[in-house]
C-alpha positions in Angstrom: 147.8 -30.5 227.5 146.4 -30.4 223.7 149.0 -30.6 221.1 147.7 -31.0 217.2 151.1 -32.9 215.5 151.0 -32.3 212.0 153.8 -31.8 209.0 155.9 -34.9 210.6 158.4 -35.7 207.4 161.8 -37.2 206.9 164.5 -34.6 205.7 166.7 -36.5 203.0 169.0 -33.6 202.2 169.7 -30.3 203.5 167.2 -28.2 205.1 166.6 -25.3 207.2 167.7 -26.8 210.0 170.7 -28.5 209.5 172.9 -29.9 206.6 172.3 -33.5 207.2 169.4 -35.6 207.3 166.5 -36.2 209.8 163.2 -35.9 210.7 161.0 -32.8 211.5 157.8 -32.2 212.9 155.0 -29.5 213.8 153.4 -29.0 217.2 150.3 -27.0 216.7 148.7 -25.9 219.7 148.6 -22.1 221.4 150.9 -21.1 224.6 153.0 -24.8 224.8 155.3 -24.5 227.7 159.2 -24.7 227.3 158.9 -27.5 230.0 157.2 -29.5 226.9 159.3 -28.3 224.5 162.4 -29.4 226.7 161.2 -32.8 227.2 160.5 -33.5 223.7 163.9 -32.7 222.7 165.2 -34.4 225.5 163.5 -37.6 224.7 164.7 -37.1 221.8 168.0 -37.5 222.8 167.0 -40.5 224.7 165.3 -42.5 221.8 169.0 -41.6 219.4 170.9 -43.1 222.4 168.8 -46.4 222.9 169.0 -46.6 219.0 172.5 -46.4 218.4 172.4 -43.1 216.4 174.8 -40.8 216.5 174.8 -37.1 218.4 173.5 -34.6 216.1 171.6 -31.1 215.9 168.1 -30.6 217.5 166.4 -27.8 216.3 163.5 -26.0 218.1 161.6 -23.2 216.4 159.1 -21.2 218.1 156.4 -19.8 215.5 152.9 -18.4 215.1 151.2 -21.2 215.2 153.0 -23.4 217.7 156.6 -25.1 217.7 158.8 -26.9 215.4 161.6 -29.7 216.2 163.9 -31.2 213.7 167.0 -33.8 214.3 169.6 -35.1 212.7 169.4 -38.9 212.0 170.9 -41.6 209.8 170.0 -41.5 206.2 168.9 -45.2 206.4 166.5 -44.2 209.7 164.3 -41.9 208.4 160.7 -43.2 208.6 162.0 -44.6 212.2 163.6 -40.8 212.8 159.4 -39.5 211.8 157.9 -42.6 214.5 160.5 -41.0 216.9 159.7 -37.4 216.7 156.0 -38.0 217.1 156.1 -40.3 220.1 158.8 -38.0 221.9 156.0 -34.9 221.7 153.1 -37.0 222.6 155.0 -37.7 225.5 156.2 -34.7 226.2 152.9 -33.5 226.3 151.5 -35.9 228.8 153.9 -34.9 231.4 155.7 -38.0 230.7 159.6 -37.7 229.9 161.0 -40.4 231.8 160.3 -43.3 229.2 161.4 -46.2 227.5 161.5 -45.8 223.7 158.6 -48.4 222.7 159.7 -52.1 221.2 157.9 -51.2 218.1 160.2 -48.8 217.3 163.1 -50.5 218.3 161.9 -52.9 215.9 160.6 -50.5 212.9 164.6 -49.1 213.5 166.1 -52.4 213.0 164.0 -53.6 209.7 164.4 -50.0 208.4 168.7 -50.2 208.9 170.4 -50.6 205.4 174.1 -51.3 205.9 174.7 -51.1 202.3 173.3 -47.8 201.3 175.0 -46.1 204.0 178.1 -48.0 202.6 177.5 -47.0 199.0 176.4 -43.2 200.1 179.5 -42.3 201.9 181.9 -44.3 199.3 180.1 -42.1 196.5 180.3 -38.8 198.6 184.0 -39.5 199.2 184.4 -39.9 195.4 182.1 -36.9 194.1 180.0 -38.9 192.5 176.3 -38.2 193.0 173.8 -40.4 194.0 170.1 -40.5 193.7 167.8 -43.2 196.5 164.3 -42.9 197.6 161.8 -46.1 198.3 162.3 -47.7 194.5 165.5 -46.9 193.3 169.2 -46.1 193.9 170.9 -44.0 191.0 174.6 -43.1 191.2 175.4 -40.6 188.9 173.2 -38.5 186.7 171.7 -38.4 182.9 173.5 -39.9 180.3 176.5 -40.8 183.0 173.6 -42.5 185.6 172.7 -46.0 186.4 170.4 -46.9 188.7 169.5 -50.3 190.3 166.3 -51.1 192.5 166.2 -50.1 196.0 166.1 -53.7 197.3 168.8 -54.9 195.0 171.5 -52.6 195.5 174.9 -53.0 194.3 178.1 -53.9 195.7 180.5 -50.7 196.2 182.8 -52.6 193.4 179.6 -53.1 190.8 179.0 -49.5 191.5 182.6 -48.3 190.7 182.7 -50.1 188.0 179.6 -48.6 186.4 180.5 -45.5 183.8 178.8 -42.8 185.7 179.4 -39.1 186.2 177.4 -35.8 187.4 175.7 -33.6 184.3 175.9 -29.9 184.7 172.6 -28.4 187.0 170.9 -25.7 187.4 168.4 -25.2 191.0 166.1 -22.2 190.2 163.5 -21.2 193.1 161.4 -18.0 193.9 158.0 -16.6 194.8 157.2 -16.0 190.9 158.5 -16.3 187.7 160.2 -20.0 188.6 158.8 -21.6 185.5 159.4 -18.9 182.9 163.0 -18.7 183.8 163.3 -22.5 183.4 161.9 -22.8 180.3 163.6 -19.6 178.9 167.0 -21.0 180.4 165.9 -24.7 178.3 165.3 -22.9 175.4 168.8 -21.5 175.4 170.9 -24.7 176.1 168.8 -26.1 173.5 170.5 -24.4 170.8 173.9 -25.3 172.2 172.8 -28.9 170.9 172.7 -30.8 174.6 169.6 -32.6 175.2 168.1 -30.7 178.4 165.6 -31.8 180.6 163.7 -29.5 183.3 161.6 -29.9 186.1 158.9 -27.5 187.0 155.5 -26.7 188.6 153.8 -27.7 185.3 155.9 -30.8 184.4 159.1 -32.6 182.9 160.2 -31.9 179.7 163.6 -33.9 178.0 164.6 -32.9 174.9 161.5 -31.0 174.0 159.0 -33.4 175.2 156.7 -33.9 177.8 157.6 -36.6 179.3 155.0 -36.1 182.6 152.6 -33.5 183.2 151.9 -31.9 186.5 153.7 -30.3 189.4 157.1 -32.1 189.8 158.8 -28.8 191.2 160.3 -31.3 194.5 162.4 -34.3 194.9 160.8 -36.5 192.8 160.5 -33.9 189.9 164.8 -33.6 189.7 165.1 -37.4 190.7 162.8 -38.2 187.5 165.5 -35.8 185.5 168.3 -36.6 187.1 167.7 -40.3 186.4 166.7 -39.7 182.9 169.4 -41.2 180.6 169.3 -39.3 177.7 169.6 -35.8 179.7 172.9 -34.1 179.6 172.2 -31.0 181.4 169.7 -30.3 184.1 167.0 -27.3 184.7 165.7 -28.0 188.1 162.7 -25.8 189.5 162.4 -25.9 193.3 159.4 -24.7 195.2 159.2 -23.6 198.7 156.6 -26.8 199.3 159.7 -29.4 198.4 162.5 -27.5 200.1 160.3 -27.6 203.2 158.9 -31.0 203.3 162.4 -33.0 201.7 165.2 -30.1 202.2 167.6 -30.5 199.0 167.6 -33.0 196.8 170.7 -32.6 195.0 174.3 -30.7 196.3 176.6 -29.9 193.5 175.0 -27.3 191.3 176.9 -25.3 188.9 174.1 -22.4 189.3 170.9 -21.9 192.0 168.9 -19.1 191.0 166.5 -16.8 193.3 164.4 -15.3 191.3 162.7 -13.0 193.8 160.7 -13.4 197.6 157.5 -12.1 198.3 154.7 -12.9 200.5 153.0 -16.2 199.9 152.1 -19.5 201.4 152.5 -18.4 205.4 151.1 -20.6 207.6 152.8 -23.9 206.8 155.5 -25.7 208.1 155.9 -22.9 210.6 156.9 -20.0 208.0 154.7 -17.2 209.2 157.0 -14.2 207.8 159.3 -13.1 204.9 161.9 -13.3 206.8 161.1 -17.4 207.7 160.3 -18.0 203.8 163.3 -16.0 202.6 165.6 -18.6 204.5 163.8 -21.3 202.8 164.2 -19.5 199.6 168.1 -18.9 199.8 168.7 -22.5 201.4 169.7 -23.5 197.4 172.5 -22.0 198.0 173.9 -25.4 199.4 172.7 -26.9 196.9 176.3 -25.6 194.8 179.4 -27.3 194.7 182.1 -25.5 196.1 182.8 -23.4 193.1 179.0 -22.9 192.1 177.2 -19.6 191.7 173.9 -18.4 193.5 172.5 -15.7 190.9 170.1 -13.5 192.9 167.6 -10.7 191.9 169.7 -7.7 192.5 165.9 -5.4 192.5 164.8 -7.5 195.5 166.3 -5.1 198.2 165.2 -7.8 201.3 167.2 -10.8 199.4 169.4 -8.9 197.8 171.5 -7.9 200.8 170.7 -11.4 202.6 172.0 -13.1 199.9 175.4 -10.5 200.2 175.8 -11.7 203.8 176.7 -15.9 202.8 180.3 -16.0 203.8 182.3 -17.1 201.2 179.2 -17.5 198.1 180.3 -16.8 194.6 177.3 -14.5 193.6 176.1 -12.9 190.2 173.3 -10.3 190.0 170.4 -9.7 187.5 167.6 -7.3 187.4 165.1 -5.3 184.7 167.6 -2.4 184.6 171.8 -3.6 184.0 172.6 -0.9 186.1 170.8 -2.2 189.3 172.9 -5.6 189.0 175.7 -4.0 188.0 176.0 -2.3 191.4 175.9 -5.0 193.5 179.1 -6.4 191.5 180.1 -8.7 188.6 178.9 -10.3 186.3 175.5 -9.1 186.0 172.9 -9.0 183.8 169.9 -6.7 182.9 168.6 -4.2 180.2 170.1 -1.3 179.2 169.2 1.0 176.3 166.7 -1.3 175.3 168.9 -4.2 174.9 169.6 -7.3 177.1 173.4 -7.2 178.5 175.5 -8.9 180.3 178.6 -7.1 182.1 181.7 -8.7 182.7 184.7 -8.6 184.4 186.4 -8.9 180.8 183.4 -6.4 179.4 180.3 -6.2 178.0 177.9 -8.7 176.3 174.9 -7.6 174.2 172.4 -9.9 173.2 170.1 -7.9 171.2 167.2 -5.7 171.2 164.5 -6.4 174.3 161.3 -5.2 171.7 162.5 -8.6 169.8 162.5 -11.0 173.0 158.8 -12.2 172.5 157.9 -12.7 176.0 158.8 -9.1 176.7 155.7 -8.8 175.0 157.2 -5.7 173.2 158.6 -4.3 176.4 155.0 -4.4 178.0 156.1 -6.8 180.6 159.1 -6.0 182.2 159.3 -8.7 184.9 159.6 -11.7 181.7 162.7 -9.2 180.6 163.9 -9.5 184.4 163.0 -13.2 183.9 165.1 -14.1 180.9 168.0 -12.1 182.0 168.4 -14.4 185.2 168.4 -17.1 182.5 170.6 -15.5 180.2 173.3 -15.1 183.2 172.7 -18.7 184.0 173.5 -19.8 180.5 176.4 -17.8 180.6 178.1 -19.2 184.0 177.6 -22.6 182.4 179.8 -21.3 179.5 176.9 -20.8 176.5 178.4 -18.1 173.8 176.8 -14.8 173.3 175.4 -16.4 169.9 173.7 -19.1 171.6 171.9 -16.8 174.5 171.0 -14.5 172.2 169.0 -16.8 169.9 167.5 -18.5 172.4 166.2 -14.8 173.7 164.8 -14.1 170.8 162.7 -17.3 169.7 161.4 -18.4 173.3 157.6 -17.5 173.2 157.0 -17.2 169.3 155.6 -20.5 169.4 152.5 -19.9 172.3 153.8 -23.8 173.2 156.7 -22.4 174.6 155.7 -20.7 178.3 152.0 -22.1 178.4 149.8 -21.1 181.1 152.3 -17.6 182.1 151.7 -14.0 180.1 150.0 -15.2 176.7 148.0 -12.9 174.6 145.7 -13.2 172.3 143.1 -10.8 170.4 139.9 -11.8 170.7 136.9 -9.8 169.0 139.1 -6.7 169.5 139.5 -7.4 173.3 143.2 -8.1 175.0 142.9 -11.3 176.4 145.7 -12.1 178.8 146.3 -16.0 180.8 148.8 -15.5 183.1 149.5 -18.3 186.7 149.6 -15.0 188.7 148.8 -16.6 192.2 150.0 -14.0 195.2 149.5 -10.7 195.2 153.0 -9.7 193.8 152.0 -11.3 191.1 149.2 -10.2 190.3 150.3 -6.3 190.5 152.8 -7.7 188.2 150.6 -8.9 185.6 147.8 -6.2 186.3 150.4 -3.4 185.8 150.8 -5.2 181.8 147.1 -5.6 181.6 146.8 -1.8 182.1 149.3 -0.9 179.2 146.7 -2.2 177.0 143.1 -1.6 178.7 143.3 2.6 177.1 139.6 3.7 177.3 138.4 0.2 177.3 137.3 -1.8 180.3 138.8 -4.6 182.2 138.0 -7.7 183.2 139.6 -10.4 185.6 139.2 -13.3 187.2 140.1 -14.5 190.7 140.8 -17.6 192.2 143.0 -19.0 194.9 143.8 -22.3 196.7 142.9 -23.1 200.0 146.3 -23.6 201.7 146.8 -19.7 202.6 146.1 -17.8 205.1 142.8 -16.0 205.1 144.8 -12.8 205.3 146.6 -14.0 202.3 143.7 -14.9 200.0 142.4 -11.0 200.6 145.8 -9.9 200.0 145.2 -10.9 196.8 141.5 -9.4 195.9 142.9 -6.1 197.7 146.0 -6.3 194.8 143.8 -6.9 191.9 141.3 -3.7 193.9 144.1 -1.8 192.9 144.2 -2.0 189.2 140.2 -1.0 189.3 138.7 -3.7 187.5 135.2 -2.9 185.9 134.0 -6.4 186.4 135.8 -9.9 188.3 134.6 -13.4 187.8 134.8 -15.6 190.8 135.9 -19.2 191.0 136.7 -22.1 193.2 140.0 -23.5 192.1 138.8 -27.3 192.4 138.5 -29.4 195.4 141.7 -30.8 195.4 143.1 -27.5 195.7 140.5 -26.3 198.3 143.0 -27.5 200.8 140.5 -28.4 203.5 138.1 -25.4 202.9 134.5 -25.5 202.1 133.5 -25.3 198.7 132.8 -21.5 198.5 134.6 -20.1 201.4 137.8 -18.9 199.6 135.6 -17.1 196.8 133.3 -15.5 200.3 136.7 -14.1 201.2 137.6 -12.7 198.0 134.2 -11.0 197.4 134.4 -9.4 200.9 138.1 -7.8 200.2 136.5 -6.7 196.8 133.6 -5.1 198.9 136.1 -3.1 201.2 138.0 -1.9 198.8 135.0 -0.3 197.3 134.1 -2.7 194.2 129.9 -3.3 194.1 128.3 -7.0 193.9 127.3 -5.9 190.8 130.5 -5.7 189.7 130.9 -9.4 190.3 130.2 -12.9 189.2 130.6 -16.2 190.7 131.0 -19.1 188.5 131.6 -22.7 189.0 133.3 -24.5 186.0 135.8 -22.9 183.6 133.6 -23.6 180.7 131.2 -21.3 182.6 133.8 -19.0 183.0 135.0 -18.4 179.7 131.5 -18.2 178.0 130.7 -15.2 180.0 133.9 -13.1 180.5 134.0 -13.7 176.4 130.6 -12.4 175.9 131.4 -9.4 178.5 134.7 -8.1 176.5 133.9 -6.2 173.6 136.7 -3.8 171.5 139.2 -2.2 173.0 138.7 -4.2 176.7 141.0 -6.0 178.6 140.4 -9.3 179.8 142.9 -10.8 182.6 142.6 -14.7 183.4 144.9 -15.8 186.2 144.2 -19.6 186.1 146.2 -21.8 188.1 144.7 -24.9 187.8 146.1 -27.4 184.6 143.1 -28.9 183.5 141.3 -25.5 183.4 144.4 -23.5 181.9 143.9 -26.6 179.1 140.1 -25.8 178.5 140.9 -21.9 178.5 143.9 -22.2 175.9 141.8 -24.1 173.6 138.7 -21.9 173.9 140.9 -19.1 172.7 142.7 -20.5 170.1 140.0 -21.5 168.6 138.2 -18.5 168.8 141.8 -16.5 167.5 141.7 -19.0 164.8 
């Protein structure tokens, strides 16, 4: 029979799976029999036997698009782990179980086997100490307490013991939106307790204020790069679905892991097909805490919300747009309440000042960046930050337009609203449509539409069927950019967005298709006149950088 293997990838921390390391792979293919599926894990078995390795879990998953199987293996046999997977499946699929594991992987095993950094790795875990390895470099500790030696020089257990290192505090934050805004809020309030913070995030690392790399480093290499940094003493660590998937965790003692919130978004990859699939990916931060750690979970997302509850043993602290909402689930909590941000207490209440003042509350216009900051605010808390200290940071993050580029910034342009948000699923979107509407009045509105190729085609209509909603009198559409057309021809993502638009009753006259953001701009500009709203959901960074400047110059 036909099997498509695809998504083969070593898992260097814990994953969905399992809590250990290993190797996991996708077979695509409709209707594969559970005689294949046997066989592939029972060769399996036979390669970890041949190769020395030691018993572990195998995991099967049965899913929309065909099946997936992860093991455990040794944290110095990864790549080997990957060669194994895929020859047990191929295989499996040829009717051919009874086999000898090839010589080349036999040999692959043997070259990859690294005595010391198994060595080093359990004498560190033993100790608490944290350690940091991928293909260049092993790091024990972290920050200002790390140091870090090549991956083909590593040190002796007693040169690493000797070393002054140590863990810096950490904070995991994941979620279908409003990752990055958190982050940066939750920077921007540890910064004015004095300690130089780095972050990681879909749009970059940032130490101390400065960009130190542009780009998406929301995965392992994004909280290595942090983590390894030696002027960081404490870490903001944003982890996407994408990383947690492909890598599992890259770090395990967290003070705090953060969900922000789960909604429906990227299905079709690495076998998630369903909320309930991604939610588990979501909530796997949990292990990423140290035994007394705290997950802080969006108390308004009902689905998560009571998952979250059911993690035996979890200490857990609650946040939402209203206190009263968090408070329910338990203590502490944080949320607003009489138009001011609060946190509640075991030992009582915490206010930190009027909402209307929180810039990025856009006056109380956006009430998801209030739900936003006060998941920051309770994570500044738990890491022991004074009222004085969250409260300042609350109320200076986003008065410098630097601050949260590329999510909810405003401008006034000719008399029109103009609003750049990273809105990319269609939570988001209803999210950010629903603050375009408080000020669109009698005037009309505009927005634009793009999406990347790596969703479902339900999903990409999901989207135009969201913005539909909001009743748009006129939407631009746009390729995202090749490398983000995920294996799509040019102009099929914006044929599927125009078609949604069509059913849900919008004209063709009614829309534009454009090619460049330069393009773009020029015309929505000339299209928005007084009193008009114009929305711009722009995901990619070197178009978000061409928009920005467009419009401050113009606001200039």
């Amino acid at each position: 029979m036909t099997v498509t293997i695809e998504e083969s990838r070593r898992l260097t921390g814990a994953n969905i799976y399992f809590d250990g390391t290993g190797a996991a792979l996708e077979a695509v293919g409709a209707d594969i029999p559970e005689s294949v599926v046997a066989d592939w894990a029972g060769l399996v078995r036979i390669a970890r036997s041949r190769l020395h390795w030691p018993d572990g879990a195998i995991v099967t998953r049965r899913h929309a698009s065909g099946v997936s199987l992860a093991f455990e293996a040794p944290l110095d046999q990864l790549i080997t782990a990957t060669e194994v997977n895929e020859w047990a499946l191929t295989r499996a699929a040829q009717n051919r179980a009874a086999a000898d594991l090839p010589d080349d992987i036999i040999d692959m095993a043997d070259r990859e086997a690294d005595v010391r950094l198994v060595e080093l790795v359990g004498v560190a875990t033993s100790q608490g100490l944290p350690v940091h390895f991928d293909d260049e470099f092993f790091t024990a500790g972290e920050g200002h307490l790390s140091q870090q030696w090549p991956a083909d020089q590593l040190p002796t257990v007693a040169v690493m013991n000797a070393a002054q290192t140590g863990r810096v505090p950490k904070v995991v934050i994941t979620g279908s939106n409003g990752k990055t805004t958190t982050t940066r809020a939750l920077a921007a309030i540890l910064s004015m307790t004095g300690k130089r913070t780095g972050y990681s995030s879909t749009d970059g690392i940032v130490v101390d204020g400065d960009v130190v790399e542009d780009g998406d480093f929301s995965g392992p290499m994004g909280l290595r790069s942090v983590l390894r940094n030696p002027s960081v003493e404490v870490a903001i660590l944003e982890t996407a679905r994408g990383g947690l998937l492909r890598r599992g965790l890259a770090t395990q003692d967290a003070d705090v892991a953060v969900v922000t919130n789960v909604s429906a978004d990227h299905f079709g990859e690495y076998g998630v097909h369903a909320l309930e699939h991604l939610l588990e990916v979501k909530l796997l931060v949990h292990k990423s805490l140290r035994p007394d750690g705290t997950l802080v979970v969006n108390a308004g997302d009902e689905f998560l919300a009571s998952r979250a509850a059911e993690i035996p043993g979890q200490n857990l602290a609650w946040f939402a747009r209203s206190l009263s909402t968090a408070r329910e689930r338990g203590l502490p909590a944080c949320g607003v309440q009489d138009g001011r941000m609060i946190i509640a207490t075991v030992d009582g209440d915490i206010d930190l000042g009027e909402t209307v003042a929180m810039p990025i509350g856009l006056q109380n216009k956006a009430p998801y960046n209030l739900e936003n900051l006060a998941a920051a605010a309770l994570s500044a808390h738990l890491l022991g930050v004074d009222a004085a200290g969250i409260s300042a940071g609350l109320l200076s993050f986003g008065r410098n337009k630097n601050d949260n580029l590329g999510r909810l910034q405003y401008w006034t342009i000719n008399g029109a609203h103009v609003l750049l948000d990273y809105a990319h699923n269609p939570d988001g979107m209803q999210s950010l449509l629903n603050v375009a509407s408080q000020f669109r009045g009698d005037g009309r509105m505009g927005l634009v539409l793009e999406q990347a190729g790596n969703r479902t085609d339900e999903d990409i209509a999901a989207l135009a069927v969201a913005a539909a909603v909001a009743k748009p009198d006129h939407v631009w559409l746009k390729d995202i950019g090749s490398t983000y057309l995920r294996g799509r021809a040019e102009g099929e993502v914006i044929g599927i967005l125009r078609q949604a638009l069509l059913d849900a009753g919008m004209e063709h006259s009614q829309m534009t298709v454009v090619t460049d953001i330069e393009e773009l701009m020029s015309s929505a500009l000339a299209w928005a006149g007084e009193g008009d709203v114009l929305v711009l959901p722009v995901h990619q960074p070197e178009d978000r950088e061409v928009a920005i400047a467009m419009l401050d110059g113009l606001a200039a």
